[in-house]
N, C-alpha and C positions, 0 to 999 in steps of 0.2 A: 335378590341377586346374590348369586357365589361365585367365589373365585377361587381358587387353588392353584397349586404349584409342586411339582412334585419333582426332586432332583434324585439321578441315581449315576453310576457311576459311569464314565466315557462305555458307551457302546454297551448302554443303559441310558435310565435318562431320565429328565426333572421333569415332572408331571403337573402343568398348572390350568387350571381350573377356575373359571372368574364368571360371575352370573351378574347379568344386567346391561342395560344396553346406551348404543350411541351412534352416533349418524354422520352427516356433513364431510364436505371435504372441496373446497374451494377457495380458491385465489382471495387472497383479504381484500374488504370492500373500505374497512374503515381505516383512518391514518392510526388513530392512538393505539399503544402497548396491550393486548392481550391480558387481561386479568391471571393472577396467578390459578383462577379456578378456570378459567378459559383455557388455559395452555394443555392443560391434563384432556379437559372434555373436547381440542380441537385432534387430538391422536385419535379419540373412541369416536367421533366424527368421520375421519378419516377409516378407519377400521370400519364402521358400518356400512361406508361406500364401497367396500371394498368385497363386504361380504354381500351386500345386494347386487352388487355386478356379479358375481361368481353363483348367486344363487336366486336367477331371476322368477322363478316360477313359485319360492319359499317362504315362509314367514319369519321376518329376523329380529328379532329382539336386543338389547345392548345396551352395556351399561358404562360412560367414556369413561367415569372415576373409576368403576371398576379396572376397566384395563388397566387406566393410570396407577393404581393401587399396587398392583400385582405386580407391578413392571418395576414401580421403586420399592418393593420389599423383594427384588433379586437384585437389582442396584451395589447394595452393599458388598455383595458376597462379587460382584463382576469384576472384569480387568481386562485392561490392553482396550484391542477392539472392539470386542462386545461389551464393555462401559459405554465405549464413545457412543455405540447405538442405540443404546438404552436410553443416554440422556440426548442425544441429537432428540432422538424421537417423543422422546418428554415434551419439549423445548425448553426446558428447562438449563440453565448456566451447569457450569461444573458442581458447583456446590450447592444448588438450587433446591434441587428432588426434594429432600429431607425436610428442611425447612417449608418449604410452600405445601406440601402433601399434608405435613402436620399440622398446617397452621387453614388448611383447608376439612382436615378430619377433621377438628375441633369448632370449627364455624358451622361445618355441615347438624354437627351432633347437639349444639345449644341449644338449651332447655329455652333459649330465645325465640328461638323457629315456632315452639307452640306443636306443629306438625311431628311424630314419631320419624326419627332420622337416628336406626342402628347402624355402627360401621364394625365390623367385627374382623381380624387376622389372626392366625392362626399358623402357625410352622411345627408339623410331625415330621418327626426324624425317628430314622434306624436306630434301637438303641445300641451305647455304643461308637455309634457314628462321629467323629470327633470332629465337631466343629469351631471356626474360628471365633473366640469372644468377642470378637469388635464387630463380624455380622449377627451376633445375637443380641449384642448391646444396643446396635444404630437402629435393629428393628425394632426392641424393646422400648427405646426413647420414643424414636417416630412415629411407630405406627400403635403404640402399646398392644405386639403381637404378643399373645400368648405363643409356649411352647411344650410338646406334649414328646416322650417319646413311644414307638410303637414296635411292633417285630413285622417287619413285614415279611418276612419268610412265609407266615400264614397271612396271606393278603385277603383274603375275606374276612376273617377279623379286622385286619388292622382299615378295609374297606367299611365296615360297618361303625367302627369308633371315629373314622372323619365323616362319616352321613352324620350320626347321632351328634355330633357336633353340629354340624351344618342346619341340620334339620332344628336345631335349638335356637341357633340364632337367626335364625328365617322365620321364627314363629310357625314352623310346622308347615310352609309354604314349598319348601325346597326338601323333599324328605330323603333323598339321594342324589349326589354328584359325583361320587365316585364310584367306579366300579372293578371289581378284584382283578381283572382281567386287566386291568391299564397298571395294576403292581407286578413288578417281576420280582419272585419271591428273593431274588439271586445280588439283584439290581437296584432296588431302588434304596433311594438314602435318606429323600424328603420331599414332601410334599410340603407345600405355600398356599394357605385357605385366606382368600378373601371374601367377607359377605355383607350385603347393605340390605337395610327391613325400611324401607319406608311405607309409613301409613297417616295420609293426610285426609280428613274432613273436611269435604268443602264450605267455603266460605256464606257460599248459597245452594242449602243442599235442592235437592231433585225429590220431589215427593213422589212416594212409592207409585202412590193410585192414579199417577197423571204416567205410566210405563203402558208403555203400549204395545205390541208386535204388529212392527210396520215393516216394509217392503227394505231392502237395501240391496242396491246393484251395483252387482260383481264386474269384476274387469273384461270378463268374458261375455258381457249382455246378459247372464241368467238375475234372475231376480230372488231372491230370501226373505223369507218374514224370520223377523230379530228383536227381540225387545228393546225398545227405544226411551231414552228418557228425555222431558221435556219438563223446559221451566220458559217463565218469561222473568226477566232480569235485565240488570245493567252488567255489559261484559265491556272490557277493553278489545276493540276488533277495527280490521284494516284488511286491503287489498295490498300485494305487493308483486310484483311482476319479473320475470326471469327475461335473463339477457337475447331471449329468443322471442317472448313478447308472450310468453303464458301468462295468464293471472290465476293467483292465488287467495287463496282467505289464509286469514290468520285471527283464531280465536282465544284470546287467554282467560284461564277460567284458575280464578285464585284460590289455594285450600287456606282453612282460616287463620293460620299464624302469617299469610300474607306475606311472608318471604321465599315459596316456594310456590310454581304456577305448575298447571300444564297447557299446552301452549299447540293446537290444535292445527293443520295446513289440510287444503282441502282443496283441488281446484274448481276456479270461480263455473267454468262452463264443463258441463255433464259429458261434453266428448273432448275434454283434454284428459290423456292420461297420466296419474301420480309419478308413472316415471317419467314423466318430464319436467316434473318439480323439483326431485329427489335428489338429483345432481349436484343441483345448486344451494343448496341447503349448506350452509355452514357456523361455525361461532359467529362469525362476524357477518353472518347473512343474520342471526336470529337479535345481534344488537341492532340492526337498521329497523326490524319489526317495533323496536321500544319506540322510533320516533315514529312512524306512522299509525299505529295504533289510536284511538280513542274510544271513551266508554262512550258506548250506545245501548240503547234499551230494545233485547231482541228476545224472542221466540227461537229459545236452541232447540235443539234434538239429536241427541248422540247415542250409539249405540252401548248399554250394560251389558259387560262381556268380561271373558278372564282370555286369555291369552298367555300362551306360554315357550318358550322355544328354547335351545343348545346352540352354542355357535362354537366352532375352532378356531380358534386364532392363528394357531400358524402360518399358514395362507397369507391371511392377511398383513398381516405382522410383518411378516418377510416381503411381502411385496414393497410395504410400506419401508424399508432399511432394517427392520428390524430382524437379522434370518440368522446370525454368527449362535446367537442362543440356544437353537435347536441341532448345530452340525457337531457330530462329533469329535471333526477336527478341528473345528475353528474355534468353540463353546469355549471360553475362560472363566472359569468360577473358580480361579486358586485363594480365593479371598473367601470361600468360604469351608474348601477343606483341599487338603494336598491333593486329594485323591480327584483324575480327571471328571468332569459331569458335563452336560447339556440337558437341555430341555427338551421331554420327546415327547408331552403330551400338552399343552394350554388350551383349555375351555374354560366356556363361560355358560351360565344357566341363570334363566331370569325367567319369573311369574308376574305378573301383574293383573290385579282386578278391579276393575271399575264398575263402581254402583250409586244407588240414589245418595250413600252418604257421601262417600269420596271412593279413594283412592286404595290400595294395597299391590307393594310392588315387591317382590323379595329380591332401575336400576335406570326491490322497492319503489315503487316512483309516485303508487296513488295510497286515497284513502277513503273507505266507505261512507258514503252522506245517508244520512238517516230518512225515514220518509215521511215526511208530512202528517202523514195520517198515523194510522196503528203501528206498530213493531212488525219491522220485514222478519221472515220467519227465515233460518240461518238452518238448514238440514244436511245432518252429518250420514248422507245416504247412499254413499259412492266411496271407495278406497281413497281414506286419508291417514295421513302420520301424525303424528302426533309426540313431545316430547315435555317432560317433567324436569325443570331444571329450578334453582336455587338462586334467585334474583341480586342478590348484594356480591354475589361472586362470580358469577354464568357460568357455576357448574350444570349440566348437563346430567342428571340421575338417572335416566332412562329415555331410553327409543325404540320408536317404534311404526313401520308401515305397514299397513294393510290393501294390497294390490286387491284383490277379490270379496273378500267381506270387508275390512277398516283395518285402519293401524292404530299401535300403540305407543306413546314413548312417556317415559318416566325417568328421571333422572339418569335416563340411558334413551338410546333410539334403537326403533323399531320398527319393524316390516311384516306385513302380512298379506301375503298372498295367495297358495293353494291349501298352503295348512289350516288346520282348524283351527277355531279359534271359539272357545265354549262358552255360549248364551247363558244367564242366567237360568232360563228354564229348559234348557233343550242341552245335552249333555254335548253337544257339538254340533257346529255350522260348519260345512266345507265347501269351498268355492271349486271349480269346475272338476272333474263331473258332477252336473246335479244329482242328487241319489234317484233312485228308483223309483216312482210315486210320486214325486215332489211337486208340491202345488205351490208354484209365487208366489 
């Protein structure tokens, strides 16, 4: 996942950039206080509702810490109104951001996890550009942002030294997010790179020779052969049901440092559709999943795929409170140079891959009874989401739904539905129109 930020001067603008995904956005179910990693991932929750409402026929991917990330490494430099937004929208206290962000980077990245957890920032600046010491200091404390300066007068240069960065700390996953065309040679002042590499090993991996190319049907009734992977195993799994009377599966399937999941939704019967799950999906919907769950011993089958997608934040953001950042009149960053800015660009960019080992991402009322006899067989063969989050905190690393072929989510949430979404052996799967030929 990356993220970026890019500020340039009033009627110019700060260009930010954040890859990886997140989902939810619902009315709180539980009484107790929101974890400090919950507070961050229930904004990119929000944001992912917001961006699958807006983009119903697309594949969305999303990273909540990401957004959360990007948002309190402009924090510092904010003022007036656009502070209060920033942190309304965190929910985090006045003096919160700093503190809880950091003390969440540093839980997420512990050689504790076992699981591969990069968090990387990053701030190019104009050289030149005179900026305020106490916003390079608070970011260097909290987020330990590196800081570079660049000329962006020749914006394809200074485009290609924030890729090759990016592309470094993505492991070669993310090999461009910025492009020269979003610098104005004239305008811009700085760019704000956030970027998360998670790569986890499952805890029970998936044996190659048991991958199969089997059938998966699309939201549109067409049918795909997709390579599928199948184990039989003990997983934690539960039915949980939405205030309209849908039922749902919930499967968690552990990578081996066992403090990071990904945590699989699927609906229970073949003619309910995902988006009437999606809704209701939030922080405090995926804590009620912790109580109904139990390990059962079952026959999975999910789809090995890579998935990839871009999102804008603006949109969202602003719909969300957060819009003073991007107006040229309203935008207050005198906290991080005299001279007027806003923000005219925020995206985000997230890859994620699933395989027989693990994972590579560059972001209630009932409960299932087992069956007497052999292991009921559990097939991930219809658009579901699916999300990677961080258990001792309930961050949220990645999301992700799949309307027409499956969804993704990884320490971010994710959508997938007319976009493609690339099979291990088939250079790409695309839900409706079938291609030309196409045999189910």
């Amino acid at each position: 996942m990356m993220g970026v930020l890019g500020i340039m001067k009033k009627h110019t603008s700060l260009v930010c950039l954040c890859a990886l995904l997140s989902l939810f956005g619902v009315k709180k179910v539980l009484c107790q206080a929101p974890s400090y990693g919950e507070r961050g991932s229930d904004l990119g929750v929000q944001v992912f509702q917001e961006v699958v409402r807006s983009k119903p026929l697309e594949n969305v991917v999303l990273s909540p810490h990401g957004v959360a990330s990007v948002l309190g490494m402009l924090l510092p430099g904010a003022h007036g109104e656009t502070r209060r937004q920033i942190i309304k929208g965190l929910r985090y206290k006045k003096n919160g951001p700093y503190k809880m962000l950091k003390r969440l980077h540093k839980t997420l990245t512990s050689k504790s996890n076992q699981d591969t957890v990069l968090i990387a920032n990053g701030i190019f600046s104009q050289k030149g550009f005179p900026m305020e010491k106490s916003f390079m200091s608070t970011n260097k404390a909290n987020f330990q942002c590196e800081s570079r300066s660049l000329d962006f007068s020749n914006p394809h240069t200074a485009a290609d030294e924030i890729n090759k960065w990016v592309n470094n700390m993505t492991k070669g996953h993310i090999p461009s997010l910025v492009k020269a065309d979003m610098l104005d040679p004239a305008m811009t002042r700085l760019v704000a790179v956030n970027s998360i590499y998670f790569k986890g090993l499952w805890k029970s991996c998936f044996k190659p020779e048991n991958t199969k190319m089997r059938p998966f049907n699309a939201a549109d009734g067409s049918v795909y052969k997709v390579p599928m992977m199948s184990q039989l195993s003990l997983f934690n799994i539960g039915i949980a049901t939405t205030p309209e009377g849908s039922k749902y599966k919930v499967i968690e399937l552990p990578y081996h440092g066992d403090n990071i999941t990904m945590v699989i939704v699927v609906p229970s019967e073949e003619d309910t559709p995902l988006s009437s799950i999606t809704p209701h999906i939030s922080t405090a919907t995926v804590q009620t999943w912790t109580k109904l769950m139990h390990m059962r011993k079952i026959r999975l089958l999910i789809p090995k795929f890579t998935a990839e997608a871009e999102v804008d934040l603006e949109a969202p953001l602003s719909s969300l409170g957060i819009s003073d950042i991007f107006s040229q009149e309203k935008a207050d960053f005198s906290h991080i140079s005299a001279e007027p800015l806003h923000v005219s660009k925020a995206l985000q960019k997230a890859k994620i891959i699933v395989n027989e080992d693990g994972t590579q991402a560059a972001a209630a009322t009932a409960t299932i009874l087992l069956a007497r006899s052999s292991p009921p067989w559990v097939t991930v063969d219809r658009p579901f989401l699916f999300l990677i989050r961080h258990k001792p905190t309930g961050t949220e690393v990645h999301t992700q739904i799949s309307a027409d072929v499956w969804n993704v989510v990884g320490l971010s949430f994710s959508v997938c539905r007319n976009h493609s979404l690339h099979g291990a052996d088939k250079p790409a799967v695309r839900a409706p129109p079938a291609p030309p030929g196409h045999t189910p």
